[in-house]
C-alpha positions in Angstrom: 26.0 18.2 -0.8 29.8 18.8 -0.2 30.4 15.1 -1.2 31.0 15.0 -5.0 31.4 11.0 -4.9 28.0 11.1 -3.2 26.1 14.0 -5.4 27.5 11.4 -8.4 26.0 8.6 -6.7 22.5 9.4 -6.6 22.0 11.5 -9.9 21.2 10.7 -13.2 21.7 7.1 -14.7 23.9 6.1 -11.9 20.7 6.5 -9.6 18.6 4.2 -12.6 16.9 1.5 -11.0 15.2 -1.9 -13.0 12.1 -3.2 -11.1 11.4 -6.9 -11.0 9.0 -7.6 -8.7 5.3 -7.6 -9.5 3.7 -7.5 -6.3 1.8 -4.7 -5.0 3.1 -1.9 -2.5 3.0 1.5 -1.3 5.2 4.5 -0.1 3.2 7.2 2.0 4.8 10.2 3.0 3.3 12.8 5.1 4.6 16.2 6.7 2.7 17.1 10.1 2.7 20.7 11.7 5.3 20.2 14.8 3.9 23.7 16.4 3.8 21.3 20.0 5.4 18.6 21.8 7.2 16.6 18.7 7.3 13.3 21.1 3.5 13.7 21.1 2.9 14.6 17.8 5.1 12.0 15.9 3.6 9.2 18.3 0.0 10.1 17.5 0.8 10.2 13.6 2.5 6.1 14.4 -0.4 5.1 16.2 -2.6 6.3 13.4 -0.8 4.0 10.9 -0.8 0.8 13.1 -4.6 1.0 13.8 -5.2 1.4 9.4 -2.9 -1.8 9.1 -4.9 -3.4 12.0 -7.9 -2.9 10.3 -6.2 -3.8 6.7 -5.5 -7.4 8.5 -2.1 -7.0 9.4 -0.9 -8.5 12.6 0.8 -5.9 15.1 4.0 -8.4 14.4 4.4 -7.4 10.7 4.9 -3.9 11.9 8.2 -2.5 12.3 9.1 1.4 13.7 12.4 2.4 12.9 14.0 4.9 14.4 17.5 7.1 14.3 17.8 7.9 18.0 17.1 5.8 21.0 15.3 8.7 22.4 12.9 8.7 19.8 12.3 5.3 20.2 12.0 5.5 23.8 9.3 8.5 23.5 7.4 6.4 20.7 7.2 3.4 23.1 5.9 5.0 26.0 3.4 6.6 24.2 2.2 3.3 22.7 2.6 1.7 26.0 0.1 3.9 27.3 -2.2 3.0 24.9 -1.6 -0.5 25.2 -0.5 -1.2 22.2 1.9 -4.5 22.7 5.9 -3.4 21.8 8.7 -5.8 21.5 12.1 -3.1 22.0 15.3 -4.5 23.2 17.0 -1.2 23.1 14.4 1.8 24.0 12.5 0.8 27.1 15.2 2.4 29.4 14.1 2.2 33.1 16.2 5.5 33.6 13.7 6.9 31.1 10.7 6.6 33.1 9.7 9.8 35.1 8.9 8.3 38.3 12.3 7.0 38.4 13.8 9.9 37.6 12.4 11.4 40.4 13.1 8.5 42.5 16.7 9.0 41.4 17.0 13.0 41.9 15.6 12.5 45.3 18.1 9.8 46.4 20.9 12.3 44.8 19.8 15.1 46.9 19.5 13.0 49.9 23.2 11.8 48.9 24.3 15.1 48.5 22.5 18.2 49.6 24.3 20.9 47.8 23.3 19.1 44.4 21.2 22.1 43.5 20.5 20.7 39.9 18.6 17.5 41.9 16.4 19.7 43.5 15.6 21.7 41.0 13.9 18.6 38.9 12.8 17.3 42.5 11.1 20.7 42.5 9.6 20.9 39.4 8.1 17.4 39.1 6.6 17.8 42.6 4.8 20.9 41.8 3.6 19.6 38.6 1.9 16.9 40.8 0.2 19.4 42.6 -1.0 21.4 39.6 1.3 24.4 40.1 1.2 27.3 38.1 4.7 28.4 35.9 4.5 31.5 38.2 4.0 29.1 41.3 7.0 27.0 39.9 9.3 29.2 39.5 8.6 30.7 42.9 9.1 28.0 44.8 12.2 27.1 43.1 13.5 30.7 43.9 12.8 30.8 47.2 14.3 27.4 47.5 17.9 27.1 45.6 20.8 27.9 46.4 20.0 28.4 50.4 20.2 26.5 53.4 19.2 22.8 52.7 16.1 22.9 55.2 14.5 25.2 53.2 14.3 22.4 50.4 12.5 19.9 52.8 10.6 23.0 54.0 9.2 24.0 50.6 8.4 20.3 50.3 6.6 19.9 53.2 4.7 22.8 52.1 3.3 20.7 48.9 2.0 18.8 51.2 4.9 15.9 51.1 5.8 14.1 54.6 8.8 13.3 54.4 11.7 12.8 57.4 15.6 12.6 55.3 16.7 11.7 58.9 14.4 8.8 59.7 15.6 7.3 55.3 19.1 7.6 56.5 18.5 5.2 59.6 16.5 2.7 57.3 18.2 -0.2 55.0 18.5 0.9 51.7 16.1 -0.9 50.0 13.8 0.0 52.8 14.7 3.0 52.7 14.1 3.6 48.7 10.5 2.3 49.5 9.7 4.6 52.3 10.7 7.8 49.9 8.3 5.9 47.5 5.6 5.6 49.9 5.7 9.4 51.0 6.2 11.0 47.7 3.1 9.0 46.5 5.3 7.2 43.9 3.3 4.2 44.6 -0.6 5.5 43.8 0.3 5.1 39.8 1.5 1.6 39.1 4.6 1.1 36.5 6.1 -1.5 35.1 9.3 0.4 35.2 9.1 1.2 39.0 9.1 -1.9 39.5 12.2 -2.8 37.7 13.8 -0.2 39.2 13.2 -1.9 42.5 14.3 -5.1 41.4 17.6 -3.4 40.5 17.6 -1.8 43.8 17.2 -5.7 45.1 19.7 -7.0 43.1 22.3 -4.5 44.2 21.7 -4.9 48.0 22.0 -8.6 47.8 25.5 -8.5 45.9 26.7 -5.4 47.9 26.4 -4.2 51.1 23.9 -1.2 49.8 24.2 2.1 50.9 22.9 5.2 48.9 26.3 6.6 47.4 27.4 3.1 46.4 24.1 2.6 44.7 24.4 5.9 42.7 27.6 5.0 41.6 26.6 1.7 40.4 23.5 3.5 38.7 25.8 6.1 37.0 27.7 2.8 35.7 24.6 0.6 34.5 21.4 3.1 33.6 22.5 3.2 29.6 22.0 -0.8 30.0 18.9 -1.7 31.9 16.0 -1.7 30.7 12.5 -3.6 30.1 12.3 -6.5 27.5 9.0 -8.1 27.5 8.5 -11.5 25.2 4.8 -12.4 26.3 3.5 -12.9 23.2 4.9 -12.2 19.5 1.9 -10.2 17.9 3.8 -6.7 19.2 5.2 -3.9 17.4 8.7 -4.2 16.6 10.6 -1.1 17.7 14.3 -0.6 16.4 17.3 1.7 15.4 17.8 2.0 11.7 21.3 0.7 12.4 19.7 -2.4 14.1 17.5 -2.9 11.5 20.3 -3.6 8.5 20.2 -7.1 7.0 15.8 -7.6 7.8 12.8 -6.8 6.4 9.2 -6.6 7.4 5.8 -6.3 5.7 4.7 -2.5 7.2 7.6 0.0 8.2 7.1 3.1 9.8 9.9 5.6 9.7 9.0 8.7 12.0 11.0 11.7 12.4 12.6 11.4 9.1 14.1 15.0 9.5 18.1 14.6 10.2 20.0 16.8 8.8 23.4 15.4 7.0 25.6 17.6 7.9 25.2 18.5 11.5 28.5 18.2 12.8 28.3 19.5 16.3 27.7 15.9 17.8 31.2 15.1 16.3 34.4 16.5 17.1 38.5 16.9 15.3 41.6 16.3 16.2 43.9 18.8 14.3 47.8 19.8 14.2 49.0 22.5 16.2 52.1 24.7 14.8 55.5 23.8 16.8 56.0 26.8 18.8 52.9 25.3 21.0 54.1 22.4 23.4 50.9 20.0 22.3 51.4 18.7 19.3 47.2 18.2 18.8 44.1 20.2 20.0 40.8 18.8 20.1 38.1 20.8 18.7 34.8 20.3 20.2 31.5 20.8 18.6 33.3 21.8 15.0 31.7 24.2 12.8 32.8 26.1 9.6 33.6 29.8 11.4 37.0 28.6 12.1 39.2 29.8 9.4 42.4 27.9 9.1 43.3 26.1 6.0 44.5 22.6 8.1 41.1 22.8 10.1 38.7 23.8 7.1 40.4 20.6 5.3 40.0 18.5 8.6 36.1 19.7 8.7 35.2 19.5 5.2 36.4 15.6 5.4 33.8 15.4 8.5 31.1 16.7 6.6 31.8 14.3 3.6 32.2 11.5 5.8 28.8 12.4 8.0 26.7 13.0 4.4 27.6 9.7 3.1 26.5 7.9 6.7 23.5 9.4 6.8 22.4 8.7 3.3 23.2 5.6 3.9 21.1 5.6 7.1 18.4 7.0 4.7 19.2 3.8 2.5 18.8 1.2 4.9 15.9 3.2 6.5 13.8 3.4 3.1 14.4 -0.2 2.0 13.7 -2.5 5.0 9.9 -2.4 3.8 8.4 -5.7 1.8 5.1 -4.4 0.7 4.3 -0.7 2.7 6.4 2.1 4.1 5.2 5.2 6.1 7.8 8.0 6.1 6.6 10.7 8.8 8.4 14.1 8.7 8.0 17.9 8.6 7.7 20.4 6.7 11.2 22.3 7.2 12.5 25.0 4.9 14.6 27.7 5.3 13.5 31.1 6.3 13.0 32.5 2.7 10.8 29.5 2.4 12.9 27.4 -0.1 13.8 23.8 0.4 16.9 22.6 2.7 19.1 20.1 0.2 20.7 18.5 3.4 17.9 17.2 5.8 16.2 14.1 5.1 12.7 16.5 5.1 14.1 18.5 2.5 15.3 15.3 0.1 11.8 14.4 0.5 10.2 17.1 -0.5 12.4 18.2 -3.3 11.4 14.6 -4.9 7.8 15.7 -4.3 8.3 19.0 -6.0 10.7 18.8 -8.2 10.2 15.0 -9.5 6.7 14.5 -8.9 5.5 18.2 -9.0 3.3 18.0 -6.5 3.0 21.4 -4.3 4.0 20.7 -0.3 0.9 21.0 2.3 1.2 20.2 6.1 -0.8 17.3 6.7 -1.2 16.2 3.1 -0.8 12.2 2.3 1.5 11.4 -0.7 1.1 8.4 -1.7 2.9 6.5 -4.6 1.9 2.7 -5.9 -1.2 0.5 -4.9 -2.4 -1.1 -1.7 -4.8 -3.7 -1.0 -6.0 -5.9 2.2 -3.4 -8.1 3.7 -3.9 -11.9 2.7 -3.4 -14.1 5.4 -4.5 -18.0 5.4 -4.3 -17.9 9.1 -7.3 -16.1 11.2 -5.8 -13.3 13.0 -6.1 -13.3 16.8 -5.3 -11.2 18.9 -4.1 -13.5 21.9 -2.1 -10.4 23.8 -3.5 -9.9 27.3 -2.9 -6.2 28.8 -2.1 -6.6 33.0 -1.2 -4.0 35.0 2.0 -4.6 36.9 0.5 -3.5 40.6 3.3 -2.4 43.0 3.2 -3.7 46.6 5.1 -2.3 49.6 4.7 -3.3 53.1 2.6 -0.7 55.4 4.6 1.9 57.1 3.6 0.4 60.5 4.7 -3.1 59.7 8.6 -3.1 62.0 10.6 -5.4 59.3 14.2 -4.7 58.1 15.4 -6.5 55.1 17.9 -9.0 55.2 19.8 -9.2 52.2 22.9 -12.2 52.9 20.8 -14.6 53.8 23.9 -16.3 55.3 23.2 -14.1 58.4 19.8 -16.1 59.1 21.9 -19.8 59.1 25.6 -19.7 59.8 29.4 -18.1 59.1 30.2 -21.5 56.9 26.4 -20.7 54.6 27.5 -17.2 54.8 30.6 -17.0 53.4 29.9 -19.2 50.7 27.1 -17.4 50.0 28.9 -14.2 49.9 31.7 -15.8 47.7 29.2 -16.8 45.4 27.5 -13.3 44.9 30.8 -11.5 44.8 31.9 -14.1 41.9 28.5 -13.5 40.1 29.3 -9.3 40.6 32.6 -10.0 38.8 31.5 -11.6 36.2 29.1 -9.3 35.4 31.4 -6.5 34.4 33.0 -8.6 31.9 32.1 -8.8 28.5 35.3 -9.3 27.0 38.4 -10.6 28.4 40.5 -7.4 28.3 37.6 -6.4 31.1 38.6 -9.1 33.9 41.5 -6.8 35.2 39.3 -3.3 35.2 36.3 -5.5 36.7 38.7 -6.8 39.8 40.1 -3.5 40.8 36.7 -1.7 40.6 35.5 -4.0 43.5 38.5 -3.7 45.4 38.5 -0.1 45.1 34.6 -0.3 46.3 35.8 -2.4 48.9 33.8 -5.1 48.1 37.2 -7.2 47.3 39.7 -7.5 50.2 43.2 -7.2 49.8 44.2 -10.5 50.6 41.3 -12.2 48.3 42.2 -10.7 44.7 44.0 -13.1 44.1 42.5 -16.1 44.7 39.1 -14.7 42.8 41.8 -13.4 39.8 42.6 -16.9 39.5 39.2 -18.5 39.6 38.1 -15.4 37.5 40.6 -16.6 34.6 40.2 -20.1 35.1 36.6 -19.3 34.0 37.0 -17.1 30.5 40.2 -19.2 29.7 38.2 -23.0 29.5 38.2 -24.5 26.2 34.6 -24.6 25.9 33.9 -20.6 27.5 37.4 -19.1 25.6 35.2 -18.3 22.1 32.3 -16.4 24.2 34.6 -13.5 25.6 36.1 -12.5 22.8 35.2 -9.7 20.2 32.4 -10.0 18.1 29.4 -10.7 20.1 26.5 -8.6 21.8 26.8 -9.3 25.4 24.0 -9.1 27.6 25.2 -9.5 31.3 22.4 -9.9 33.6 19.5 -8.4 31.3 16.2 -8.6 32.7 13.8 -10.6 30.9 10.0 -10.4 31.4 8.5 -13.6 30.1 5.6 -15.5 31.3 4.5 -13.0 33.7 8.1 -14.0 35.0 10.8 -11.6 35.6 13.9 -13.7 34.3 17.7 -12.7 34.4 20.4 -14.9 33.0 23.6 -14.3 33.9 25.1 -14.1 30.3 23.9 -14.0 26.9 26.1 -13.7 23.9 24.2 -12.4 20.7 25.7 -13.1 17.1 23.1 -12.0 14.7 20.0 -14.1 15.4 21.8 -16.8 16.9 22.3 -17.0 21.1 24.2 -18.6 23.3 23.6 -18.7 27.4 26.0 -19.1 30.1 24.9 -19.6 33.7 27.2 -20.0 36.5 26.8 -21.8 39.6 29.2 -21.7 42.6 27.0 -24.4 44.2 26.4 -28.3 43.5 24.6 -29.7 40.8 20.7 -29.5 41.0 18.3 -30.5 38.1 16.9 -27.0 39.2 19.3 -25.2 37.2 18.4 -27.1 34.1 14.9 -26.0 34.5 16.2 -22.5 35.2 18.0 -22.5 32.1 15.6 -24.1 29.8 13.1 -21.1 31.0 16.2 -18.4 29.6 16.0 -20.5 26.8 12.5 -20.5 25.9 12.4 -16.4 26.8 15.1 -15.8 24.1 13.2 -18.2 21.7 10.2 -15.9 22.0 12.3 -12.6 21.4 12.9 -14.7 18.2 16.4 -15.9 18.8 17.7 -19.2 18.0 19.1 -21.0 21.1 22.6 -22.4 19.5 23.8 -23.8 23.2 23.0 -23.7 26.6 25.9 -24.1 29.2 25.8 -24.5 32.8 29.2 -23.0 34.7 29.9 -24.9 38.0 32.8 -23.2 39.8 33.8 -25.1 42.2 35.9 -27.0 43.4 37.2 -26.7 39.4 35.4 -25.4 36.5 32.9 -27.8 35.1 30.6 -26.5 31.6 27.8 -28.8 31.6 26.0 -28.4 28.0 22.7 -28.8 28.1 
């Protein structure tokens, strides 16, 4: 390690340890071949741990996954998902993730814009996969195809047997419109709990806004990172989690696949470094740093990066090996350098030095190690398994059916109903965008510049904005410090649930619902539900408060 504070650390007697606890507990360590897809073959080795534990008597809920990158996590849970395993993952079941809706999305891109050659290229590919083309196939169609006159996209898909009219989407409403492309492409013949979400969202926008493709895309560019699936039907799931979320807790079984980082790699990073004066910027920014730039003030600059980037990710290997109570499984590879000898500065190698070198033990691919004693689970309570698997089915009205979608309901009633109606939504889109109160003046201007904010209205709803986030009792909830979840879907109770605000300290939650409309015992209900959903993602519910907005700001806690 280039880190002598850090090589100190963990040698010798500084690394001496005194054990205290008598119980019994096991590390397992394995090394798989990765000659394949590693977000198939690091999945199949997790699912092979839970069902041991299952059998051992452990409860699906005393299992934890830990991971380093989202995308890790992400691949992990779909490929329990499909195997309907239950998962409980605030932060990897990413509706952009799903490959419907990537297609979905690359589609409404190309239809957007149809010199977006890098949309139709996916378009392209995923299609043909559909219909069991060949590589050779694939990579003729796309060469026939990019790069010339946009028919000959719509052309080539025609010819895979897709029937599909761009012309007759654009005359469509947009949500309409996003379920006709479904509908053709055969989107619809697999049912997915993310497609559906995504359609929700799709719902969601054209009631706040007056949908249209472009200003959806725009909105999706703004929001993907932040929607996703977060189902609390029933606690007996497998806990999914970054290693960074998982500081502070502890659980009876951890797995910890693709232990394999390497501590050093810089490239994600980048430095800021002094230029001489005869340059006119007095800084350049050095992108993807490595160590063939020889300059004493930059070599300086990047061996402080590595330092720093060692002692993170041992830490990370800390927190990572010690969130286990009684069993950890450490999944990585075997990964050596091209002589064959060990790497010192990946996790994989650290492992297997210890094997080696501490417990001299020779390295095999696919070889257990196991180090202390296990036994069967003890558990006074029976185990059930009370989790029901249902398949989310997807319904869309038949092609034939002549129905638009009317999304301000105002229209169906009167101007008065409308307006306020639309006054409500547009306060509710505001709000949204703010998590903090430095956000109010960024969140105003983006819908005025979206034009969904006139001129002559800012403001009034600047006012009422700050009125809001400036009330004794609300002040506390936008400042720093908290994890905000602004309208964050919710599946509970075969319910899809959104409240509009959730501030997260820790384990402890706070909910914040606002109302533009009068009082209704409704909204207690409404709020009680939120409540009872965050109770079963197991948060503790510190307050509830209902927002009424007009004619002044009114916080009922309930």
């Amino acid at each position: 390690m280039s880190n002598d504070k850090l090589t100190k650390l963990f040698s010798g007697d500084d690394l001496r340890q005194n054990t205290h606890k008598t119980e019994k507990g096991q590390v397992n360590i394995r090394f798989i071949d990765t000659e394949g897809d590693e977000d198939e073959l690091y999945p199949e080795e997790v699912l092979k741990v839970i069902c041991e534990k299952k059998k051992l008597g452990y409860k699906l809920g005393q299992i934890c996954i830990l991971v380093r990158k989202k995308k890790d996590g992400i691949s992990i849970a779909k490929y329990l998902n499909d195997k309907t395993i239950p998962i409980i993952s605030s932060e990897t079941l990413l509706i952009n993730a799903d490959a419907q809706v990537q297609l979905i999305l690359n589609l409404l891109n190309v239809l957007n814009d149809d010199k977006d050659e890098s949309s139709k290229a996916k378009v392209l590919e995923a299609l043909a996969k559909r219909r069991n083309y060949s590589e050779e196939q694939s990579f003729k169609v796309l060469q026939a195809t990019l790069n010339k006159d946009k028919a000959m996209f719509w052309q080539a898909i025609n010819q895979m047997a897709f029937t599909f009219d761009p012309h007759h989407f654009q005359t469509l409403p947009f949500y309409d419109a996003v379920e006709y492309l479904i509908h053709q492409f055969e989107i619809d013949k697999t049912h997915n709990a993310y497609l559906q979400f995504f359609l929700d969202e799709v719902v969601e926008f054209t009631l706040k806004q007056e949908g249209n493709l472009s200003a959806f895309l725009a909105f999706w560019e703004l929001n993907a990172e932040h929607k996703s699936i977060i189902s609390t039907a029933n606690e007996d799931a497998v806990q999914i989690m970054t290693v960074h979320k998982s500081k502070g807790l502890q659980f009876p079984v951890v797995i910890f696949p693709y232990a394999k980082l390497q501590l050093d790699y810089a490239l994600n990073n980048h430095l800021w470094v002094e230029l001489p004066k005869q340059f006119e910027l007095p800084l350049a920014l050095i992108t993807k740093p490595s160590k063939g730039i020889e300059h004493p003030e930059y070599s300086e600059h990047y061996l402080n990066l590595i330092k720093a980037l060692e002692m993170e990710n041992v830490n990370i290997l800390y927190v990572a090996l010690t969130r286990a109570a009684r069993e950890l499984y450490i999944i990585s590879e075997d990964d050596r350098k091209a002589d064959g000898s060990l790497k010192p500065n990946t996790f994989a190698g650290l492992l297997m030095s210890y094997i080696e070198n501490i417990k001299h033990e020779k390295i095999e691919v696919n070889t257990i190690y196991s180090y202390g004693e296990i036994s069967e689970y003890e558990t006074t309570e029976p185990i059930e398994n009370k989790t029901t698997n249902k398949t989310l089915q997807f319904h869309h009205p038949s092609p034939k059916l002549n129905l638009d979608l009317v999304t301000t309901a105002g229209k169906l009633w009167n101007t008065k109903l409308e307006e306020a109606l639309n006054e409500g939504n547009l306060i509710h889109s505001i709000l949204a965008e703010i998590k903090v109160k430095s956000d109010v003046e960024r969140a105003l201007q983006k819908h005025l510049d979206n034009g969904f904010l006139k001129a002559n209205e800012f403001e009034g709803y600047k006012t009422t904005i700050y009125n809001i986030i400036r009330d004794n009792t609300l002040a506390e909830f936008y400042t720093e410090g908290y994890e905000v979840w602004n309208e964050r879907e919710i599946y509970f109770k075969d319910q899809l649930l959104r409240p509009d605000r959730v501030n997260l300290k820790g384990h402890d939650a706070y909910l914040i619902d606002y109302k533009t409309g009068a009082t209704s015992p409704a909204y207690q209900e409404q709020i009680e539900a939120y409540a009872e959903a965050l109770e079963g993602l197991q948060y503790n519910v510190k307050m509830k408060m209902l927002v009424y907005v007009h004619p002044t700001i009114d916080v009922k806690i309930i």
